[in-house]
N, C-alpha and C positions, 0 to 999 in steps of 0.2 A: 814916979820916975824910975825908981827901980824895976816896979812889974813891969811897965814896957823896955825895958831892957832886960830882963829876961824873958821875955815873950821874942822878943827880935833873938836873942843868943840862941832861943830853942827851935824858934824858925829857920836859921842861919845851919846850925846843928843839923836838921834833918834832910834839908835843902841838899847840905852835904856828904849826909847818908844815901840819899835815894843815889845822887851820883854816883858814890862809891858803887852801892849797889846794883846798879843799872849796868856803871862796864865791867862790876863783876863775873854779871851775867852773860854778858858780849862772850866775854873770853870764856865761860863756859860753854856756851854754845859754840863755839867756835871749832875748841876741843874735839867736843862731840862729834861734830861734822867731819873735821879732820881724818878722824878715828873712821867713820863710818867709811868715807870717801876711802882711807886706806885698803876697808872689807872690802868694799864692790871691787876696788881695783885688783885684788889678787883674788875674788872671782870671778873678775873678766878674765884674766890670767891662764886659770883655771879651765873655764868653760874653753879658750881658745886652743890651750892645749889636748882638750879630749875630743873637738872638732880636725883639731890636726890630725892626733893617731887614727879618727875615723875614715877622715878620708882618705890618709895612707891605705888605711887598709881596704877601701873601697877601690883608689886606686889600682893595689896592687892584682885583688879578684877581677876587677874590669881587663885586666889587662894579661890575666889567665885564660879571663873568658875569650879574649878576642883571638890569641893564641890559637886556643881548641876551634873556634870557627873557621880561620884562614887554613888548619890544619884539614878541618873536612871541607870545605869550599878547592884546595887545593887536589884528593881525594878523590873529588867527582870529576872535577875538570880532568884529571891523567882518565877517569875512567872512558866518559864521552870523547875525548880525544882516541884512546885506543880503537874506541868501538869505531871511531869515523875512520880512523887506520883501516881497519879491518874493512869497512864500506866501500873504499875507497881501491883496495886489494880488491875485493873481489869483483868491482865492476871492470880495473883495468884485463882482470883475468877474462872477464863477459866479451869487453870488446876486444882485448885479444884473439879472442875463439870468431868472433863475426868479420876481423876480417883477413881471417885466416880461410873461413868458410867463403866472403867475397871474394878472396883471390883466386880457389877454385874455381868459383861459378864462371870470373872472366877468364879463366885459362880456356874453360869447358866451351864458352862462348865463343872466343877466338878462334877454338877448332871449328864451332859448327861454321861462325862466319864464313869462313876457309871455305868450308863447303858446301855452302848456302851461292856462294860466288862460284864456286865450279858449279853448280847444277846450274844456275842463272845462263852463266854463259854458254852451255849445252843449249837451254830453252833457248836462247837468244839464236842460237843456228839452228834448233830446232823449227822455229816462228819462223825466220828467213826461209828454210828450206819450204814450209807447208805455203808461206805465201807465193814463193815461186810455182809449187803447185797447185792452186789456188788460182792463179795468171793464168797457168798453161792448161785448167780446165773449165776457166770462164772462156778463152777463146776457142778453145772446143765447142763448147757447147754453143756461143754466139756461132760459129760455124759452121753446127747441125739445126741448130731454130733459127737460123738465118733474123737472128733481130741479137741486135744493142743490148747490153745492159740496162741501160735507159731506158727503152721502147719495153725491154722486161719489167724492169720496174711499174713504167704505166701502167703496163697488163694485169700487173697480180694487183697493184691499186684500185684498179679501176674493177677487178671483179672482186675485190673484198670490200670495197662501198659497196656492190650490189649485193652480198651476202649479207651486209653488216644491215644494211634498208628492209632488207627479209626479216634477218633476226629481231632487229629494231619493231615494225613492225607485230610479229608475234607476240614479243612481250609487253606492247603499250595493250595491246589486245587484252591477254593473258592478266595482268595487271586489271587493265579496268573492269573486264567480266568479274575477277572476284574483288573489287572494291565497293563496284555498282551492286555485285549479289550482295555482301556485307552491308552496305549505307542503306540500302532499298529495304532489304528486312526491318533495319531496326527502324531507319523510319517510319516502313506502314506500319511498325508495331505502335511506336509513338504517337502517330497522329491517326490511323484508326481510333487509341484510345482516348486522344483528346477527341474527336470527332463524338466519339458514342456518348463524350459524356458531357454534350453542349445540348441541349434543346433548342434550336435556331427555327423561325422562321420560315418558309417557303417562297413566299407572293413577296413580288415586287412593291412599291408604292405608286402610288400615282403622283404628279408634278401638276396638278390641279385641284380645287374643291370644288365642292357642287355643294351648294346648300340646297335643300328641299322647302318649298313653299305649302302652302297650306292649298291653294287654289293661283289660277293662275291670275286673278283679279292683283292679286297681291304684286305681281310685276307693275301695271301700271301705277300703283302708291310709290313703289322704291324706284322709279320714273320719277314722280313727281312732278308738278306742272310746270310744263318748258324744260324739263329735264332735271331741273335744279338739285333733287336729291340725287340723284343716281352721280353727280356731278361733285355735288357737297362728298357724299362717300369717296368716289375716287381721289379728288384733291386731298381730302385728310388721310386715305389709308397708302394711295400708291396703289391701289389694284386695280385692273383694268374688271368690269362687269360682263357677261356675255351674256344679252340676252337674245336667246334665240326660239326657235320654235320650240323645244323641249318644254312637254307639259309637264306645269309644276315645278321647276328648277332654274336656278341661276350658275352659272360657274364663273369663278372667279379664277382671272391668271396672274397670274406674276414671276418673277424671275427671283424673288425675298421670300421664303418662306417666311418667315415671321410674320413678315407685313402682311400677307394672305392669311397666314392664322387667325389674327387679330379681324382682320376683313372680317373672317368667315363667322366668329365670335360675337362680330358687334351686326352683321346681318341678322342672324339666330336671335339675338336680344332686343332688335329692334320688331323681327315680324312676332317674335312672342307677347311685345307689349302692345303693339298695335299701332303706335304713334309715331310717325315717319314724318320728321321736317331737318330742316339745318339744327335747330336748335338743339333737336334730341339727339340726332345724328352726332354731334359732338360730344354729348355729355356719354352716349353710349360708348363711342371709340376711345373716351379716359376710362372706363369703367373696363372694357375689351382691354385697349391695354395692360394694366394695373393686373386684371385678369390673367392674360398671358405670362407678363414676367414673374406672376409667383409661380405658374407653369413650369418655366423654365429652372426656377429656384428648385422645387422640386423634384421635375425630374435630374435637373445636375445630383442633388443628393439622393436620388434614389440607385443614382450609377453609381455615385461613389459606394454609396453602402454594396448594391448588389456585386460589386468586382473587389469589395474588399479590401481597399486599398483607403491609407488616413493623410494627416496634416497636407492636403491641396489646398491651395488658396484660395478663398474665395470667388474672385474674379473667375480661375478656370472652370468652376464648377458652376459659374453661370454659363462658359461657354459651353460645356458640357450640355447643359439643358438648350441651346440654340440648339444644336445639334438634333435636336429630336424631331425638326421642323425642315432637315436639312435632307438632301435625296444626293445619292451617287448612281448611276444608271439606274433608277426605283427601286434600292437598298437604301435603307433608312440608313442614316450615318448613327445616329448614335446606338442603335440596335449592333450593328455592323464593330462599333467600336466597342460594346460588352462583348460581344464574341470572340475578337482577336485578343481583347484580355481574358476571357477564361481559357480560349486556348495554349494562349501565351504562359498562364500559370500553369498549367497542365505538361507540356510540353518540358517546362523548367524545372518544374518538381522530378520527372524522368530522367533528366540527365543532373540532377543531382543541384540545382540553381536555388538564387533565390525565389519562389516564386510571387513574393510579394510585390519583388521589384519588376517582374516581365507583366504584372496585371496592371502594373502603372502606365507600365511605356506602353502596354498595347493599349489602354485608356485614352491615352490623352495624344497615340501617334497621328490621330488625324485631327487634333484639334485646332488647326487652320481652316481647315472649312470650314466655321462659326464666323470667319471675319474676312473669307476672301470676297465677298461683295462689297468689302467695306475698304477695304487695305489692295494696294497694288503689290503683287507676287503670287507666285504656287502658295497651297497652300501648303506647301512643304518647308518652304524661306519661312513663311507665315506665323506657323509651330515651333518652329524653333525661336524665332527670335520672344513669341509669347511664354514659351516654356524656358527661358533664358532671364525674361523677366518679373516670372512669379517665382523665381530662385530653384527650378526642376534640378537635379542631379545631372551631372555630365552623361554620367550611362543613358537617362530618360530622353535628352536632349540627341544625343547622337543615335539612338533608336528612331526618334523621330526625322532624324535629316536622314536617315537610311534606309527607310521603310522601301522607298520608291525606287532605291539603286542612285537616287542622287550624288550619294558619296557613298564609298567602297564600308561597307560594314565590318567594324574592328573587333567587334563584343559579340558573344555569343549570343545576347539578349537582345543585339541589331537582329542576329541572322533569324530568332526566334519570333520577331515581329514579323518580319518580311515573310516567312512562312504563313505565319496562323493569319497575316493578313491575304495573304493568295490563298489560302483556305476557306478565307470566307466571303472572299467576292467570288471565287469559281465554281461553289457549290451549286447543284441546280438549282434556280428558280429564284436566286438570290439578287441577279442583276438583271437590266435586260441591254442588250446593243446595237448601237445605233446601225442600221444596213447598210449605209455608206460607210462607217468606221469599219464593220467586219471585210467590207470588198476590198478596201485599202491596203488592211493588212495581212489578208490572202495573198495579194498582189505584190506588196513589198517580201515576203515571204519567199514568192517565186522568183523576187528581180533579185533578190539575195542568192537564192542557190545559183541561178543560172551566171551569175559576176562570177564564178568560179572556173576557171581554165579546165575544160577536158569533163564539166558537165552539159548534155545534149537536149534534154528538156526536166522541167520538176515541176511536181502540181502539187498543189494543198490541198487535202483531203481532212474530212472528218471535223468541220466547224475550225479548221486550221491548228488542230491538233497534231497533227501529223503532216511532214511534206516527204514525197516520193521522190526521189532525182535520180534517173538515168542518166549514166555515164558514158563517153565514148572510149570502149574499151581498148583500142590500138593505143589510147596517152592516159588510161589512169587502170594501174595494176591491180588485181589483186592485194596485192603488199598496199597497197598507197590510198584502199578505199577506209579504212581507223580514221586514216590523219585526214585524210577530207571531211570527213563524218563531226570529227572533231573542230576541225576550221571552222566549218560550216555554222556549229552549235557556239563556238564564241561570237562568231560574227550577228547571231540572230540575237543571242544574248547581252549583245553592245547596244544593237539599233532596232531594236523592236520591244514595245511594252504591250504584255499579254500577261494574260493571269492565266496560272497552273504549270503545268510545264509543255513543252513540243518535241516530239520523237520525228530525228531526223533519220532517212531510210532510202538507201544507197544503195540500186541496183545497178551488176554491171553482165550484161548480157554479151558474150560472143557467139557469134553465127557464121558458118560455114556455108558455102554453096555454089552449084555449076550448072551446067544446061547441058542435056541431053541430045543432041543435034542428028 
């Protein structure tokens, strides 16, 4: 009993020791803190008063500084202000001088004014007085020439139109001799030179075939019994046969060269084989055919290559190759049409062109006649609208509608066409013409000159190269035979189609004469 009561008393004991102990310690720490809190606090104290003096004294420098700035800010300003004083002086002195100097000039002005108005008014009685005399010696003189003012005035009018007709006259003269000597040179130099350097043809073609027979037994086969072959050939090809007395020979006519080609092709292959009926007769005319258009394939690319010229469409260059089969007055057309392309390139390289592009348009300017047997228009509508639709360039196109004068030529490589193409149908021996078309337009030639007022007779001479016209010389003057000559040359050049050119030639004879009685 006792140990457990002193185990409790010693429990009880230290229970309240540790208490004691425990807010011993409270209140030491406490102390502690107290203490510490008192340091920090006076050097907060501390720190805020050496933050004070600092900024005092920063203060007080900022405020030195600003001083010395407003002092030179202050400085400059009096000085740029003086200087604009000064600016300001000496422009009022500038314009004090100008218009001190304007006020002379109007003082100086005002005099001459002054006397610019007295001389006026002199002139002004001077003008009165001269047109009074002026009056009193146009009546004079109406007085001594017994005519009007008016009736004067006609007179000098009317004879200085006739002087001015004279002069006029002279210098269209004068003018055209050295335009015509200028133009004429350099074009024979031109087309001499294109000329020398074309190799062309001579001889006309013919507009018929003759095939040759081996003997003349051979007509009656190509007869055949009751006709039937000779009948079979014409149905399948379109060509008419002519057989006539002509030993040994058949000629074939038609108005298609193609289709006569073929004709003539599938004759040659039928009397070479020897066997002449319907049957073969057909089978030959797909073989002639087949025949022919690679003909044509080739000669279109043999033009194309020989004139030099690329990217054509196909199509045209089959029409090219029709062409070969194709006749204009017996001038082969597509002969005809290398020619006016190399001259055409020729021509164009001399005056400085392209000349790739004038061997185009002279190529393909007649290529309507490949399809005017086919198609209704000139072959000129014809060409163009094919050369329109195989995508040709405008220039090629407009070359072709103007070869013929159809439409007014705008491009130099129109005008270059229409030349090298009268160069190569005029040359001799290149066409031939018909003797009713040459009578016609001899004829028309002379009904042309003689429509003209104050011409007396005119005749065509020299294959109608040249027309003569005698004039009646009491109503067409000397002065007035140019501008006739020239009428004359529009009017044939409107209504008349001739290749090369025509020298019109204007004589005016006066004759005097009386009787001896």
């Amino acid at each position: 009993m006792d140990l457990w009561l002193a185990i409790v008393l010693i429990i009880v004991f230290a229970v309240i020791a540790g208490i004691v102990a425990f807010y011993a310690g409270i209140n030491y720490r406490k102390k502690v803190a107290e203490s510490q809190i008192g340091s920090a606090e006076k050097e907060a104290e501390r720190i805020v008063e050496a933050a004070k003096e600092s900024a005092e004294a920063k203060k007080k420098e900022s405020i030195l500084e600003g001083k010395d700035e407003i002092h030179r800010l202050r400085n400059e300003a009096d000085k740029e202000l003086n200087e604009r004083r000064r600016e300001i002086q000496r422009q009022e002195r500038r314009i004090q001088q100008k218009e001190e100097t304007l006020e002379k000039k109007m003082t100086s002005l005002e005099a001459k004014d002054e006397t610019l108005n007295k001389k006026l008014k002199g002139a002004d009685d001077k003008l009165a007085e001269a047109e009074k005399v002026k009056t009193a010696q146009i009546e004079v003189l109406e007085t001594i020439s017994k005519f009007t003012s008016e009736q004067a005035k006609d007179y000098l009018l009317k004879t200085l139109e006739n002087e001015l007709v004279h002069e006029k006259s002279v210098k269209v003269l004068d003018y055209e001799q050295k335009t015509r000597d200028e133009c004429e040179k350099k074009a024979r130099e031109i087309i001499s030179l294109a000329i020398q350097r074309v190799a062309a043809d001579h001889v006309t073609e013919a507009t018929v075939s003759v095939v040759p027979l081996p003997n003349d037994e051979m007509k009656g086969r190509i007869i055949g019994r009751e006709g039937r072959n000779i009948r079979a050939i014409e149905t399948l090809t379109g060509v008419d046969l002519i057989i006539d007395d002509t030993p040994e020979a058949i000629t074939l006519s038609c108005f298609e060269p193609v289709r006569r080609e073929i004709a003539r092709v599938m004759l040659e292959k039928l009397i070479s084989d020897g066997r002449i009926h319907p049957a073969r007769i057909e089978e030959m005319y797909e073989k002639a055919r087949r025949e022919v258009e690679n003909t044509i394939k080739e000669e279109g690319e043999r033009a194309v290559i020989e004139a030099g010229v690329n990217g054509i469409h196909p199509e045209l260059i089959k029409l090219l190759g029709r062409l070969r089969y194709r006749t204009s007055y017996g001038q082969n057309v597509l002969n005809h049409s290398l020619e006016v392309a190399y001259l055409a390139g020729i021509m164009a390289s001399e005056l400085g062109l392209d000349p790739t592009l004038a061997r185009r348009a002279g190529l393909l300017h007649d290529i309507g006649k490949a399809l005017d047997h086919e198609i209704e228009g000139s072959h000129v509508e014809i060409g163009v609208d094919v050369a329109r639709k195989y995508k040709e360039s405008e220039t090629v196109v407009h070359a072709i509608h103007a070869h013929h004068g159809d439409v007014e030529a705008k491009t130099v490589i129109a005008c270059i066409v229409q030349a090298a193409d009268a160069i190569s149908a005029a040359r001799p021996g290149a066409r031939r013409e018909n003797l009713e078309n040459y009578i016609k337009r001899l004829e028309k030639l002379e009904e042309i000159a003689s429509s003209f007022d104050g011409v007396e007779r005119s005749f065509a001479i020299q294959a109608g190269r040249e027309i003569r016209i005698i004039v009646k010389p009491e109503k067409i003057k000397d002065d007035q035979m140019v501008l006739l000559a020239r009428d004359i040359c529009r009017k044939i050049e409107s209504d008349v189609e001739y290749p090369g050119q025509i020298k019109v030639n204007i004589i005016r004879e006066s004759r005097a004469f009386d009787y001896a009685k």
